[in-house]
N, C-alpha and C positions, 0 to 999 in steps of 0.2 A: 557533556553539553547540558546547560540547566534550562535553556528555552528551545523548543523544539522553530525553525524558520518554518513562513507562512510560506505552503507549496502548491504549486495548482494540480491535477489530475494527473498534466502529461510528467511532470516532474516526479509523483508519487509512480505510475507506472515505467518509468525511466529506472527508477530505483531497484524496483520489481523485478524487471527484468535479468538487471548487472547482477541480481543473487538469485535468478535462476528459476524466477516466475512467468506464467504463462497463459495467455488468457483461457479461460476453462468454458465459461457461458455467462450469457445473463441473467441478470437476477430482476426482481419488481424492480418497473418506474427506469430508471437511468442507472442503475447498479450493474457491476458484473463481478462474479468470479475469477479470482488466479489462482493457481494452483502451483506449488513447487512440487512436481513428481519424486522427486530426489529426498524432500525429507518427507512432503504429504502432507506439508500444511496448507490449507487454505484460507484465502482472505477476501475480503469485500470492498468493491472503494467503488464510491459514488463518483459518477462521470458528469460533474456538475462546473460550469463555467466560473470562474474565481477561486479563490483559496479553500482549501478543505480545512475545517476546523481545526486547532491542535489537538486537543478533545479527540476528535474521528481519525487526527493519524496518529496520535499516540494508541489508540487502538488498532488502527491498521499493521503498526510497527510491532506490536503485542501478539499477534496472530499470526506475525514470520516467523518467531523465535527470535527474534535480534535483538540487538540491543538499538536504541538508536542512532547513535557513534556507526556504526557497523551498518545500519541502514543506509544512514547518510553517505557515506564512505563513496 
C-alpha cells in the first residue's frame, strides 16, 4: 500500500484490537496506552476528534510491529 487512508481514533483502535491490543491507561492530555500482552509491545494514540495524521499512524503502525498491509487487514 504506498498511501496509508485518512483514519479517525475509533477506526485506529478498531484495528488494535483485531491484532490483539488492549487498552492499558492514560497518558497526558487525551492520549492512552494499548498494550499487546502477547508480543508486549506498546503504543500511544491520541483520542482526538477527526483524522489522526498519517505521520502519527505510520508511527502508531511502527510500534505494533506490523507492517501496514497487516495493520490495515
Amino acid at each position: 500500500m504506498s498511501r496509508l487512508p485518512s483514519l479517525k481514533y475509533r477506526d485506529v483502535v478498531a484495528c488494535l484490537r483485531r491484532h490483539g491490543f488492549e487498552y492499558l491507561r492514560p497518558g497526558k492530555g487525551s492520549h492512552e496506552f494499548w498494550i499487546n500482552r502477547r508480543t508486549g509491545k506498546i503504543t500511544m494514540v491520541a483520542c482526538h476528534p477527526g483524522d489522526i495524521p498519517r505521520g502519527t499512524l505510520r508511527a502508531i503502525i511502527a510500534q505494533t510491529g506490523l507492517s501496514a498491509d497487516e495493520f490495515l487487514e
